[in-house]
CHARMM internal coordinates of N, CA and C (Angstrom, degrees):
IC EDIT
DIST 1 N 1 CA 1.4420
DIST 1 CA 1 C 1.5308
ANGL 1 N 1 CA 1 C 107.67
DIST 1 C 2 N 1.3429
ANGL 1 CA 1 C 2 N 127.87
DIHE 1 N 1 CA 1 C 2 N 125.72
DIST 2 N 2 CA 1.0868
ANGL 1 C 2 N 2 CA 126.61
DIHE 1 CA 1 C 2 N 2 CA -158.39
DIST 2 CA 2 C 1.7970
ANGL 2 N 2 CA 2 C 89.64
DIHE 1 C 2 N 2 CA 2 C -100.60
DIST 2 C 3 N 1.5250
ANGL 2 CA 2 C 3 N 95.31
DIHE 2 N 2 CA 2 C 3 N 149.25
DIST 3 N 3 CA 1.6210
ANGL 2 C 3 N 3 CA 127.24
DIHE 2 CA 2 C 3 N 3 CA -172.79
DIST 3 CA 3 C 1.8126
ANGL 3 N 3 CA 3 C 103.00
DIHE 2 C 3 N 3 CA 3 C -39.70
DIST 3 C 4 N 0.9923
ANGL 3 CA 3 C 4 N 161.33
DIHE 3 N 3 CA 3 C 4 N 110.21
DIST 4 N 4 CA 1.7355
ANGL 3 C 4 N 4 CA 143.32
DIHE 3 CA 3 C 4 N 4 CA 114.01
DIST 4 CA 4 C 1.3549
ANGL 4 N 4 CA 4 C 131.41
DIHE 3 C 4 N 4 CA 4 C 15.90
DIST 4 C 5 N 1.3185
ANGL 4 CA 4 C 5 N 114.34
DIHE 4 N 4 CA 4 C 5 N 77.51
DIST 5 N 5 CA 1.3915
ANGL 4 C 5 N 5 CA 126.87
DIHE 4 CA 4 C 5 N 5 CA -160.67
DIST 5 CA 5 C 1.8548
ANGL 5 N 5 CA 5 C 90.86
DIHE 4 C 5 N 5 CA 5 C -54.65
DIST 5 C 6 N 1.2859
ANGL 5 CA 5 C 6 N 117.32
DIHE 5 N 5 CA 5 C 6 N 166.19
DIST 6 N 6 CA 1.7986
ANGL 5 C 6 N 6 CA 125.56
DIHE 5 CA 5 C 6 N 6 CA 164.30
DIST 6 CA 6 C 1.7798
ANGL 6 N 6 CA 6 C 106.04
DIHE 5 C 6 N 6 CA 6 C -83.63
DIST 6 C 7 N 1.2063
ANGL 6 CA 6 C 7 N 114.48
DIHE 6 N 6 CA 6 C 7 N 102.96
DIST 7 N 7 CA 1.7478
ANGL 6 C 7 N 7 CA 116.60
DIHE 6 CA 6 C 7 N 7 CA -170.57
DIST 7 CA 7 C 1.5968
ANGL 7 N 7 CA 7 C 89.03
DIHE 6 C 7 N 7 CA 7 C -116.86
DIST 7 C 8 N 1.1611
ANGL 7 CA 7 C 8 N 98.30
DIHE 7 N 7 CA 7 C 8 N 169.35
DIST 8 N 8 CA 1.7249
ANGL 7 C 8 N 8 CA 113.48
DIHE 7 CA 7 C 8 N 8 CA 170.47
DIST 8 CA 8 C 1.0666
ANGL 8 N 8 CA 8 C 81.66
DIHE 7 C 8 N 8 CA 8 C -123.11
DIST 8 C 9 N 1.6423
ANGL 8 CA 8 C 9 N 91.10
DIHE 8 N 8 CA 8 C 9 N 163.77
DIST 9 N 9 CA 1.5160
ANGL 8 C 9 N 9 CA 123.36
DIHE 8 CA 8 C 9 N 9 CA -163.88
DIST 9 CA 9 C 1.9164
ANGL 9 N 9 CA 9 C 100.89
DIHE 8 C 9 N 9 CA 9 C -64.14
DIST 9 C 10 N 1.1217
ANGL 9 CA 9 C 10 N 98.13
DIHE 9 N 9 CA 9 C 10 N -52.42
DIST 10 N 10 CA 1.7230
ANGL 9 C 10 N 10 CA 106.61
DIHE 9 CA 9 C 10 N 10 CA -176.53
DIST 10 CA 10 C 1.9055
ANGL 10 N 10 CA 10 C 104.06
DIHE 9 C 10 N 10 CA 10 C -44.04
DIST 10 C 11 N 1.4773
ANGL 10 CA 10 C 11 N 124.67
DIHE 10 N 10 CA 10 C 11 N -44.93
DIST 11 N 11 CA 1.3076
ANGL 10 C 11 N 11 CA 109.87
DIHE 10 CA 10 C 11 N 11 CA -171.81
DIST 11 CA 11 C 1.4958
ANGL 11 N 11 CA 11 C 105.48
DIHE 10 C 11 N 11 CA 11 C -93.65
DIST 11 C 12 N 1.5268
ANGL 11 CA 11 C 12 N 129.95
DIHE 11 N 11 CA 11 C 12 N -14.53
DIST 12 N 12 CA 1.7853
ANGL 11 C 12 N 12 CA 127.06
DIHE 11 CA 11 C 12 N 12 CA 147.14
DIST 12 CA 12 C 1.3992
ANGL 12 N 12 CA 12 C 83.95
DIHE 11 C 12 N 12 CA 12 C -40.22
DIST 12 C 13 N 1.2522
ANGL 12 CA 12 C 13 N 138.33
DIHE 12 N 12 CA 12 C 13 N -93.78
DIST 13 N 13 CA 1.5836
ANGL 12 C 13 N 13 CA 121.48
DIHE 12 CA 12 C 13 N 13 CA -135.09
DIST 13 CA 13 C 1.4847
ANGL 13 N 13 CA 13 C 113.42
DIHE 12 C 13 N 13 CA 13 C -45.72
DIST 13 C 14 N 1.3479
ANGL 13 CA 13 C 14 N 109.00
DIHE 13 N 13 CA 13 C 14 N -60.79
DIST 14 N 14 CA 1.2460
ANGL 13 C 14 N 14 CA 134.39
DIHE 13 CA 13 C 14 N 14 CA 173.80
DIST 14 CA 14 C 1.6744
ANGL 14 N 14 CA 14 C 112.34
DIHE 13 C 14 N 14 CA 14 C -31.32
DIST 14 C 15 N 0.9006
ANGL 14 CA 14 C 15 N 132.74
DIHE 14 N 14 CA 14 C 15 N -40.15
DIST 15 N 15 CA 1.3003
ANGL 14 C 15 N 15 CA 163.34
DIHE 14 CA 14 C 15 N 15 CA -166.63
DIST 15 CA 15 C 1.7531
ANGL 15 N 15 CA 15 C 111.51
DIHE 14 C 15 N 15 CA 15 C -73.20
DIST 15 C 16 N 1.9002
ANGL 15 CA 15 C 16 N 78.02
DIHE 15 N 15 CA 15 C 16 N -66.37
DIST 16 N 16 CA 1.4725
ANGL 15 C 16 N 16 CA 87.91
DIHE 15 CA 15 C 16 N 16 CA 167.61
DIST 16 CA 16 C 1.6772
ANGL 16 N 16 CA 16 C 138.50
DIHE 15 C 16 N 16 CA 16 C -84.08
DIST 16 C 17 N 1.1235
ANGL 16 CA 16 C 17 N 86.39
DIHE 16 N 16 CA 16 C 17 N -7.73
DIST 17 N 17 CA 1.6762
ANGL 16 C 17 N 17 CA 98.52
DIHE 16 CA 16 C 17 N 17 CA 171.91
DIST 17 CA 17 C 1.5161
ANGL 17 N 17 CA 17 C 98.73
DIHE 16 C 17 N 17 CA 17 C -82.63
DIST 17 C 18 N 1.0638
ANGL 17 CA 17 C 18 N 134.26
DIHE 17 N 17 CA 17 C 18 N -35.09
DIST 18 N 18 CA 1.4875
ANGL 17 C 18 N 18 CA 146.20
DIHE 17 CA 17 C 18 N 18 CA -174.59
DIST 18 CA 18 C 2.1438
ANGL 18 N 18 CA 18 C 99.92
DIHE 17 C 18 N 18 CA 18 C -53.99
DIST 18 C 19 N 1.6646
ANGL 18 CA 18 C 19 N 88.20
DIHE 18 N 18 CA 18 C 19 N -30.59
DIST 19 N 19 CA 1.7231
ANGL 18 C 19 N 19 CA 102.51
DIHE 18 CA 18 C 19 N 19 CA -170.94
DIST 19 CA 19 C 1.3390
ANGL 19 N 19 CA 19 C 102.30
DIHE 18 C 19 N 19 CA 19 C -83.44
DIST 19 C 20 N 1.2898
ANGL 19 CA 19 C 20 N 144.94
DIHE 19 N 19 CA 19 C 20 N -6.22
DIST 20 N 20 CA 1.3174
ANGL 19 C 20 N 20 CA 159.64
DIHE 19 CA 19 C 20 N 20 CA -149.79
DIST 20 CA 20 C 1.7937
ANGL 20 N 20 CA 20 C 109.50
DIHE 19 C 20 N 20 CA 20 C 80.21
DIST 20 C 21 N 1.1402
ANGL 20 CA 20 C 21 N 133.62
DIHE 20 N 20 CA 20 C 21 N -5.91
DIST 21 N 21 CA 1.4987
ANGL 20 C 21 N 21 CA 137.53
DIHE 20 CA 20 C 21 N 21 CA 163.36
DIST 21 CA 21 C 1.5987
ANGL 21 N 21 CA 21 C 118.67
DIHE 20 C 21 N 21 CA 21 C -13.34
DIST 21 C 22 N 0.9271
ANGL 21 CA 21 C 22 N 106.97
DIHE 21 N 21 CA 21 C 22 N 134.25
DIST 22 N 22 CA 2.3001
ANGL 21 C 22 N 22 CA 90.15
DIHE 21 CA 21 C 22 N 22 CA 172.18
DIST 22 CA 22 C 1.7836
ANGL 22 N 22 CA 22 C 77.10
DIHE 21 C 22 N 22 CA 22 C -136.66
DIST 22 C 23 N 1.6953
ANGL 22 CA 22 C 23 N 89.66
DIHE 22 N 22 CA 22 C 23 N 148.76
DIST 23 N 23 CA 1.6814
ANGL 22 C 23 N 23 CA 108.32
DIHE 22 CA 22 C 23 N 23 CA 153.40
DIST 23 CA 23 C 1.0631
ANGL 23 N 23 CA 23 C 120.07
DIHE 22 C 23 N 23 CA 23 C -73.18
DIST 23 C 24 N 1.2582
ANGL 23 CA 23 C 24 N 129.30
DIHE 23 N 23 CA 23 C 24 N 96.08
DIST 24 N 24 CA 1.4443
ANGL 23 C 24 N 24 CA 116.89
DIHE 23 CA 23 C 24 N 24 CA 166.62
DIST 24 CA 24 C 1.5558
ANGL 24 N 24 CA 24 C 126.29
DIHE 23 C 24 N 24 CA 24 C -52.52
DIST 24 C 25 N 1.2320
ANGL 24 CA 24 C 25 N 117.59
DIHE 24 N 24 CA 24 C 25 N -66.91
DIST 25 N 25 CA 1.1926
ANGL 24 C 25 N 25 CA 121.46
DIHE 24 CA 24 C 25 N 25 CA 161.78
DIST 25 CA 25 C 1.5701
ANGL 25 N 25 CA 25 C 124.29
DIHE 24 C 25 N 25 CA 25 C -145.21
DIST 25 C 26 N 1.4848
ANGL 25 CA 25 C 26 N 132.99
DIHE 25 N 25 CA 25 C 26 N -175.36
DIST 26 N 26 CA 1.6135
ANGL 25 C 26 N 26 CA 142.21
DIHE 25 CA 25 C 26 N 26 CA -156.98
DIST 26 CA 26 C 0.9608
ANGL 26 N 26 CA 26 C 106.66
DIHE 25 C 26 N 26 CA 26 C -151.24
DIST 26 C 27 N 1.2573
ANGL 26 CA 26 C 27 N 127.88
DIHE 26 N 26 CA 26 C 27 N 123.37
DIST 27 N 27 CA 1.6110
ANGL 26 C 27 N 27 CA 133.78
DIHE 26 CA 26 C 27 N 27 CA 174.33
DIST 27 CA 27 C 1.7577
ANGL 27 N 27 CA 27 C 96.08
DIHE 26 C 27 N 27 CA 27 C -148.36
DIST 27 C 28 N 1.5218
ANGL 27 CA 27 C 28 N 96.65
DIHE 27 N 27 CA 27 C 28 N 107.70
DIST 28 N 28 CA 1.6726
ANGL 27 C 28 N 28 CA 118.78
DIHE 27 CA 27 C 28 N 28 CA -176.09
DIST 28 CA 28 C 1.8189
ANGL 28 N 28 CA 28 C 114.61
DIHE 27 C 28 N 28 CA 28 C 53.69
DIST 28 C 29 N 1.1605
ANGL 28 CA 28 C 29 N 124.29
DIHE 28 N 28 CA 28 C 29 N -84.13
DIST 29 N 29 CA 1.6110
ANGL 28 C 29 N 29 CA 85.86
DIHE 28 CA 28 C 29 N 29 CA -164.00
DIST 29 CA 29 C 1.7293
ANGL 29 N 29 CA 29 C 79.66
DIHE 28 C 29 N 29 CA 29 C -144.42
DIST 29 C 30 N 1.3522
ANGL 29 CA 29 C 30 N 112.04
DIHE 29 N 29 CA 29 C 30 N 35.16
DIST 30 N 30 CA 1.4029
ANGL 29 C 30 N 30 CA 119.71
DIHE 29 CA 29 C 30 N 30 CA 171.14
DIST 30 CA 30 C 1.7005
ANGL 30 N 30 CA 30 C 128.80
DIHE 29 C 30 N 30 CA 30 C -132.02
DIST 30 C 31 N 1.6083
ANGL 30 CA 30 C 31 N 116.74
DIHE 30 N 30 CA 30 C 31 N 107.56
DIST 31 N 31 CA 1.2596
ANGL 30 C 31 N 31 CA 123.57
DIHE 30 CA 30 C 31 N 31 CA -141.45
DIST 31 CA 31 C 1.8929
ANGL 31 N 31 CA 31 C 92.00
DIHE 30 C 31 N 31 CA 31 C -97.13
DIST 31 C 32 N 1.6790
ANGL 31 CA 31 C 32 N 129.12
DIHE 31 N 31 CA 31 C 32 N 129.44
DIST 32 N 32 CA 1.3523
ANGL 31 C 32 N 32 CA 125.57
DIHE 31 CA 31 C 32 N 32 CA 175.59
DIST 32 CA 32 C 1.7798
ANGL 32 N 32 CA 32 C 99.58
DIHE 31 C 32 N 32 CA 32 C -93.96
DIST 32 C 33 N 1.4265
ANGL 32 CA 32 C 33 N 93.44
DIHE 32 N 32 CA 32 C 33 N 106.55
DIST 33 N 33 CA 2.0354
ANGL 32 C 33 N 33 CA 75.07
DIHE 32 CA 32 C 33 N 33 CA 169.24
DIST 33 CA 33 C 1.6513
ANGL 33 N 33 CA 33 C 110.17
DIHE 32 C 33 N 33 CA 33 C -96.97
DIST 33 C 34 N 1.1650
ANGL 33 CA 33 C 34 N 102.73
DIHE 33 N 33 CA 33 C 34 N 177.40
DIST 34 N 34 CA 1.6354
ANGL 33 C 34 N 34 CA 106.32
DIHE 33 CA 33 C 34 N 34 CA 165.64
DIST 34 CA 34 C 1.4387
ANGL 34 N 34 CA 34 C 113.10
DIHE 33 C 34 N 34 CA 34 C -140.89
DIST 34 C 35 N 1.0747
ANGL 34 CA 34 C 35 N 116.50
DIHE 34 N 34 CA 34 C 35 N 168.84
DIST 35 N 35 CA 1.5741
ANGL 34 C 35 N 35 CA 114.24
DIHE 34 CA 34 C 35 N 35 CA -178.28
DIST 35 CA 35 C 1.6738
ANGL 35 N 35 CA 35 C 119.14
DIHE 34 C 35 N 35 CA 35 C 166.49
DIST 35 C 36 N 1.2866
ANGL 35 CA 35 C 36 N 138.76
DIHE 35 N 35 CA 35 C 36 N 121.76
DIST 36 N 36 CA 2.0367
ANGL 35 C 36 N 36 CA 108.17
DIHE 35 CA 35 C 36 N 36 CA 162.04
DIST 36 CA 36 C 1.4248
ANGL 36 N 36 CA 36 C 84.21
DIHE 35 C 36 N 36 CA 36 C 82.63
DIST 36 C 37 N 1.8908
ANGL 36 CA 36 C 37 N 132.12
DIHE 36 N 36 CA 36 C 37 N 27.65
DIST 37 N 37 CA 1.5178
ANGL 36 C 37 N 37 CA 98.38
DIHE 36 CA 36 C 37 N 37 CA 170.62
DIST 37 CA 37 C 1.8683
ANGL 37 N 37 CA 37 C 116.31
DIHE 36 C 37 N 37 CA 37 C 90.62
DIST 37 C 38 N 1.5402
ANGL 37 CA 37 C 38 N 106.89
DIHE 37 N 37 CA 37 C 38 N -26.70
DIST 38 N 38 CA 1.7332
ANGL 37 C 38 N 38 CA 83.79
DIHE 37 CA 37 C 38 N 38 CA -148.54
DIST 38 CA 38 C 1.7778
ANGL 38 N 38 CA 38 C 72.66
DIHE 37 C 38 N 38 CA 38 C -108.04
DIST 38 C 39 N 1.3859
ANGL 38 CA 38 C 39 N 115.00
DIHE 38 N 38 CA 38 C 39 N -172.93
DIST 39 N 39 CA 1.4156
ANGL 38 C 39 N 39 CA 127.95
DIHE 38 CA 38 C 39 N 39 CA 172.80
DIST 39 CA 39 C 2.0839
ANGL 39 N 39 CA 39 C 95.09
DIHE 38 C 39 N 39 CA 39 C -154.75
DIST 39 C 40 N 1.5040
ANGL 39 CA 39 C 40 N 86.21
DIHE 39 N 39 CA 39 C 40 N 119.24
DIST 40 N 40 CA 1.6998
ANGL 39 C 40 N 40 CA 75.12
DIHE 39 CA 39 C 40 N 40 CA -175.78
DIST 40 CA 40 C 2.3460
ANGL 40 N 40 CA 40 C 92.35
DIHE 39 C 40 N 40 CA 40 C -137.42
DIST 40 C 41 N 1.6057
ANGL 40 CA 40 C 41 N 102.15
DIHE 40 N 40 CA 40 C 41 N -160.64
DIST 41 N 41 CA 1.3845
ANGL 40 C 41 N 41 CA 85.98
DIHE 40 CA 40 C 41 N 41 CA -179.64
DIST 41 CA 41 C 1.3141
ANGL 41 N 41 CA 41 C 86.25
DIHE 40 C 41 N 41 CA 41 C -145.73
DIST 41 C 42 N 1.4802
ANGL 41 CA 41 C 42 N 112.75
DIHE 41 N 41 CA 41 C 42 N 151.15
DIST 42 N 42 CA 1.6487
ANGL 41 C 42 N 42 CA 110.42
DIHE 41 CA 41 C 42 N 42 CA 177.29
DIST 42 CA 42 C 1.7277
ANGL 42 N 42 CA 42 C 97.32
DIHE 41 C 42 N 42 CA 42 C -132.68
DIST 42 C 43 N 1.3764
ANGL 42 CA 42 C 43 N 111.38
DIHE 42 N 42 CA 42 C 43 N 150.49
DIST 43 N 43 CA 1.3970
ANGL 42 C 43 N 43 CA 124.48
DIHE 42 CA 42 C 43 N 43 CA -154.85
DIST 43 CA 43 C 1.2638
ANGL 43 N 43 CA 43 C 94.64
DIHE 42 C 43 N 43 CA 43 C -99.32
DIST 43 C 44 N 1.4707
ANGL 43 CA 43 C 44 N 129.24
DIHE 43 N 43 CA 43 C 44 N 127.95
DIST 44 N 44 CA 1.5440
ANGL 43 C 44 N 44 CA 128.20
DIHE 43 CA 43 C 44 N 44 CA 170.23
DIST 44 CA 44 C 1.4063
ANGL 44 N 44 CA 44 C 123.66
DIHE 43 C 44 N 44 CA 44 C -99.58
DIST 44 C 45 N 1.4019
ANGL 44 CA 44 C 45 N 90.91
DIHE 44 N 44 CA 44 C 45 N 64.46
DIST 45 N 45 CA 1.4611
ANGL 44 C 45 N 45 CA 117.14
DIHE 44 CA 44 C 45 N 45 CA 171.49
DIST 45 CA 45 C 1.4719
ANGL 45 N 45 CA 45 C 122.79
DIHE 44 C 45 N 45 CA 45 C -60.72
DIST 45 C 46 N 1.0355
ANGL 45 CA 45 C 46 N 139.18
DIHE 45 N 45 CA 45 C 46 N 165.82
DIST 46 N 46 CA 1.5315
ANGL 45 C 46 N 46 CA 129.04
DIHE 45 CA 45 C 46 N 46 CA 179.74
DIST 46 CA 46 C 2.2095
ANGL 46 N 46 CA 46 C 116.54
DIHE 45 C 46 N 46 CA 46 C -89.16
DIST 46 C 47 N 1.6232
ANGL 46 CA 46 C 47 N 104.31
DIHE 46 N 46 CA 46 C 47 N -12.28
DIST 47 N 47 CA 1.0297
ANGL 46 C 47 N 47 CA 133.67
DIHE 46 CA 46 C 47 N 47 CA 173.48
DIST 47 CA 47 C 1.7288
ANGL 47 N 47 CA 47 C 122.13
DIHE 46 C 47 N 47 CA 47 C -151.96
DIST 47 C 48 N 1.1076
ANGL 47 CA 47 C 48 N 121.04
DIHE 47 N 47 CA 47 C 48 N 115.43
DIST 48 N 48 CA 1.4218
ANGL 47 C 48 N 48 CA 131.98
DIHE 47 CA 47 C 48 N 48 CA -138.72
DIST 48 CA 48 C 2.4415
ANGL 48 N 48 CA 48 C 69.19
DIHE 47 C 48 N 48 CA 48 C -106.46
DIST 48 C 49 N 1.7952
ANGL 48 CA 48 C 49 N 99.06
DIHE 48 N 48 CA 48 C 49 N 119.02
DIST 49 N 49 CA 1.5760
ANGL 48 C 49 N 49 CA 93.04
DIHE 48 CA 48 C 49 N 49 CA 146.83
DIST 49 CA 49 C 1.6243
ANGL 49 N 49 CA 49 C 136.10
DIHE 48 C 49 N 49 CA 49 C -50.37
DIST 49 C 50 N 1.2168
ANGL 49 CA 49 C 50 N 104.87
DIHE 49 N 49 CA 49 C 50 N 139.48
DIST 50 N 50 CA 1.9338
ANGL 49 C 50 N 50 CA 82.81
DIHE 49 CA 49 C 50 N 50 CA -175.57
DIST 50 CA 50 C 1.5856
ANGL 50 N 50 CA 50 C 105.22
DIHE 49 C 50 N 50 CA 50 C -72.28
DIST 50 C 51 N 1.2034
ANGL 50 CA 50 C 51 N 123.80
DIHE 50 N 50 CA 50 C 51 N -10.28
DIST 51 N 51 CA 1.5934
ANGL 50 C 51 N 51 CA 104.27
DIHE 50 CA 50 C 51 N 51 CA 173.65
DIST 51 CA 51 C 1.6547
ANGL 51 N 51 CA 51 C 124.03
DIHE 50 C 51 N 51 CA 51 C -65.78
DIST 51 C 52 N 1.7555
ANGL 51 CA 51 C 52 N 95.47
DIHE 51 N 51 CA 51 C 52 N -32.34
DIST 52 N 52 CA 1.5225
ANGL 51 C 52 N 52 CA 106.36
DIHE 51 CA 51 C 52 N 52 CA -161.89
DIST 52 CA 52 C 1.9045
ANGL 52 N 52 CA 52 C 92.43
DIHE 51 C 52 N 52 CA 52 C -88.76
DIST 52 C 53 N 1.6613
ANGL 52 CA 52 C 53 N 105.98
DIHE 52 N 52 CA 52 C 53 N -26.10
DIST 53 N 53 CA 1.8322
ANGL 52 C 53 N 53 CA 75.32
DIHE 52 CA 52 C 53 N 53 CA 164.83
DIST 53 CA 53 C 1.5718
ANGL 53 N 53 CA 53 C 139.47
DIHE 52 C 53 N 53 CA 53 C -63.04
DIST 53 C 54 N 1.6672
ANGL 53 CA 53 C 54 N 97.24
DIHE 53 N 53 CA 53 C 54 N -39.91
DIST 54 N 54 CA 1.2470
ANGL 53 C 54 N 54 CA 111.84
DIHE 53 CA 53 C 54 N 54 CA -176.77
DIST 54 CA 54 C 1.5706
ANGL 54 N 54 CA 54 C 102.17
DIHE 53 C 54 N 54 CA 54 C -63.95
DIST 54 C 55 N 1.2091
ANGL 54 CA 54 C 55 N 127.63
DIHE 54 N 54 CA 54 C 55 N -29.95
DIST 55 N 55 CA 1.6219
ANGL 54 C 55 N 55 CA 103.03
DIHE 54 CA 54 C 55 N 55 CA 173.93
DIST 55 CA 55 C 1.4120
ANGL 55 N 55 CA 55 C 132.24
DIHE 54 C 55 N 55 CA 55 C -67.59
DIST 55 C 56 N 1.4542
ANGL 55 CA 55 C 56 N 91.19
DIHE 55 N 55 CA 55 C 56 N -25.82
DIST 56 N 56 CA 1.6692
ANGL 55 C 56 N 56 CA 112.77
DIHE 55 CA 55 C 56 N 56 CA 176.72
DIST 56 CA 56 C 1.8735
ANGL 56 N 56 CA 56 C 95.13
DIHE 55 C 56 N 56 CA 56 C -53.01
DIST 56 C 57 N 1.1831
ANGL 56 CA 56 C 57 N 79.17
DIHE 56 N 56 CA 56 C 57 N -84.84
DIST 57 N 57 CA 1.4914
ANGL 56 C 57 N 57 CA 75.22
DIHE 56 CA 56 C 57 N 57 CA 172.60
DIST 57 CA 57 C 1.7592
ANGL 57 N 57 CA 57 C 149.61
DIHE 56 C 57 N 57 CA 57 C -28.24
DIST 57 C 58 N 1.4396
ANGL 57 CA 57 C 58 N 92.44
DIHE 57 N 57 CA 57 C 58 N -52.76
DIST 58 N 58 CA 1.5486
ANGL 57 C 58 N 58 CA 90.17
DIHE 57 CA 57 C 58 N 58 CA 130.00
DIST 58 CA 58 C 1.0906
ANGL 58 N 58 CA 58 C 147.70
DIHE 57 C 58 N 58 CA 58 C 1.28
DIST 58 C 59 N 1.6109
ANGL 58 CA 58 C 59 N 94.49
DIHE 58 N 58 CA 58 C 59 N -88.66
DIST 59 N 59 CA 0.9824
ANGL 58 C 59 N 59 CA 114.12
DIHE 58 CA 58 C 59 N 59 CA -169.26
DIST 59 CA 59 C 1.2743
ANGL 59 N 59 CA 59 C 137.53
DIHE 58 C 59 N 59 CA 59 C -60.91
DIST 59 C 60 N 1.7430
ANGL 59 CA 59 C 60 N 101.64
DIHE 59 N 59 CA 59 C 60 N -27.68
DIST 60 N 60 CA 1.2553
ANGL 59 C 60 N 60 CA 140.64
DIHE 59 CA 59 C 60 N 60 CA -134.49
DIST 60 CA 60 C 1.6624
ANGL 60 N 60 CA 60 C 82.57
DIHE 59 C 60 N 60 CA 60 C -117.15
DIST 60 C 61 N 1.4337
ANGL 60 CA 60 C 61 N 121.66
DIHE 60 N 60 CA 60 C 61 N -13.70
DIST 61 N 61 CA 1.0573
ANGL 60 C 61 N 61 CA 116.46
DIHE 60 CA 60 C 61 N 61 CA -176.62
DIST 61 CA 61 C 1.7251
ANGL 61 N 61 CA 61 C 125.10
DIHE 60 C 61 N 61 CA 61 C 38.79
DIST 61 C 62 N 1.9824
ANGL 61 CA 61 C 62 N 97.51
DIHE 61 N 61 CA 61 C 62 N 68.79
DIST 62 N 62 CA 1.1060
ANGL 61 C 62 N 62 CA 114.31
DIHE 61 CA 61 C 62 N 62 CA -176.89
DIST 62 CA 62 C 1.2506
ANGL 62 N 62 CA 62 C 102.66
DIHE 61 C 62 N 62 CA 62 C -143.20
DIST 62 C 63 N 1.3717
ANGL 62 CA 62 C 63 N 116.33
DIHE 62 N 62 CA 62 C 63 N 136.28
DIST 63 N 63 CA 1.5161
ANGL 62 C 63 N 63 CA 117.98
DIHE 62 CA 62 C 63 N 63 CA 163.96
DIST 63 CA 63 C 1.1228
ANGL 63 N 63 CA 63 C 124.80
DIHE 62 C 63 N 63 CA 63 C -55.72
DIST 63 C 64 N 1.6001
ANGL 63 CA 63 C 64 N 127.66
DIHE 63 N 63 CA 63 C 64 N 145.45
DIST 64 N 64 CA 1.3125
ANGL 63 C 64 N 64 CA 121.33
DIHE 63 CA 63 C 64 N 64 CA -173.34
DIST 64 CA 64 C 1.4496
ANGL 64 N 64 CA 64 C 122.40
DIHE 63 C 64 N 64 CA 64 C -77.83
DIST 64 C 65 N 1.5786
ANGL 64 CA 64 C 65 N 123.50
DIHE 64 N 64 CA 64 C 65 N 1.11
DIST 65 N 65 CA 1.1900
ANGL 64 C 65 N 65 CA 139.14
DIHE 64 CA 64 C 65 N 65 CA 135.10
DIST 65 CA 65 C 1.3792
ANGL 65 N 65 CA 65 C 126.53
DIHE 64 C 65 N 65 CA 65 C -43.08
DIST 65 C 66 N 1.2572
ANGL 65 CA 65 C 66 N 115.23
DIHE 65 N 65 CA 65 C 66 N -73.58
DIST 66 N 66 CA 1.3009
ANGL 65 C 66 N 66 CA 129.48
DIHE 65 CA 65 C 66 N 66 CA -174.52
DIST 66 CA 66 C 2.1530
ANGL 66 N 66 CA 66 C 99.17
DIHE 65 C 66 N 66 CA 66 C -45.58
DIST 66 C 67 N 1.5309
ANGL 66 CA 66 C 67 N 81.40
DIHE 66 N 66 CA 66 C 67 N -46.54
DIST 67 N 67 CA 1.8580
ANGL 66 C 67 N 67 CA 84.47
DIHE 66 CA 66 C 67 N 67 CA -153.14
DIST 67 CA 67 C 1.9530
ANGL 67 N 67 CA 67 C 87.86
DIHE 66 C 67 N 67 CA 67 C -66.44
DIST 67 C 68 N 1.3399
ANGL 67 CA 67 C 68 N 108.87
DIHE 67 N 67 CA 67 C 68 N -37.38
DIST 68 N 68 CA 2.1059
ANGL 67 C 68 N 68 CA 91.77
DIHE 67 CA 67 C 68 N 68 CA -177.71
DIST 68 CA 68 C 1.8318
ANGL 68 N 68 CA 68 C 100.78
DIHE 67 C 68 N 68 CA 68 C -72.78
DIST 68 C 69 N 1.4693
ANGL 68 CA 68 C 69 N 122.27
DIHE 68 N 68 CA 68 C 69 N -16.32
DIST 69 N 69 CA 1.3849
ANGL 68 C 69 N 69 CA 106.27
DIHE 68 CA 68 C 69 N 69 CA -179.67
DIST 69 CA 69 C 1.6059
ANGL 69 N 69 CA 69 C 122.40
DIHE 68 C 69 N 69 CA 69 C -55.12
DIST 69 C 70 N 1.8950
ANGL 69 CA 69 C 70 N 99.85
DIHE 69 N 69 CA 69 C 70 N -36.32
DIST 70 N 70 CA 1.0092
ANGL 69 C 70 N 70 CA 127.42
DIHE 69 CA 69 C 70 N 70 CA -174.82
DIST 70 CA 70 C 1.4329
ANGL 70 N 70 CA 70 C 124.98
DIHE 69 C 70 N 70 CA 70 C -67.12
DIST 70 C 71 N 1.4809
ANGL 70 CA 70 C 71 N 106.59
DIHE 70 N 70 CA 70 C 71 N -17.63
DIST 71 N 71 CA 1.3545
ANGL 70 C 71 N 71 CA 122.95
DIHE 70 CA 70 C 71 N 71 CA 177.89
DIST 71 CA 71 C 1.1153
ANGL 71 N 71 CA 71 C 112.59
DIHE 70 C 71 N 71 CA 71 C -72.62
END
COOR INIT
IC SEED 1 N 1 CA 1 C
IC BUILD
């Protein structure tokens, strides 16, 4: 499993829209995407913790491959 690059929240989205992801909607500095079934929210922080990416991910039900391919 390759390492968790340091992303901000803004290029997770980016990333994940890249995965087929859409923003649904934004209210202050917290983005709801949907996509694949799941509906989750990613924080557009200026540096995303590596715990709170990997859940995104998770969530998002993406390999942690796929999600650095996407980067």
């Amino acid at each position: 499993m390759p390492r968790l690059p340091v992303t901000s929240g803004q290029d997770a989205v980016k990333a994940l829209g890249r995965l087929g992801f859409v923003a649904v909607r934004q209210r202050g500095s917290h983005v709801v995407l949907k996509g694949r079934g799941r509906t989750f929210v990613v924080p557009l922080h200026p540096e995303l913790d590596r715990g709170t990416l990997r859940a995104i991910i998770r969530e998002a039900n993406v390999s942690v491959e796929e999600f650095v391919d996407a980067l």
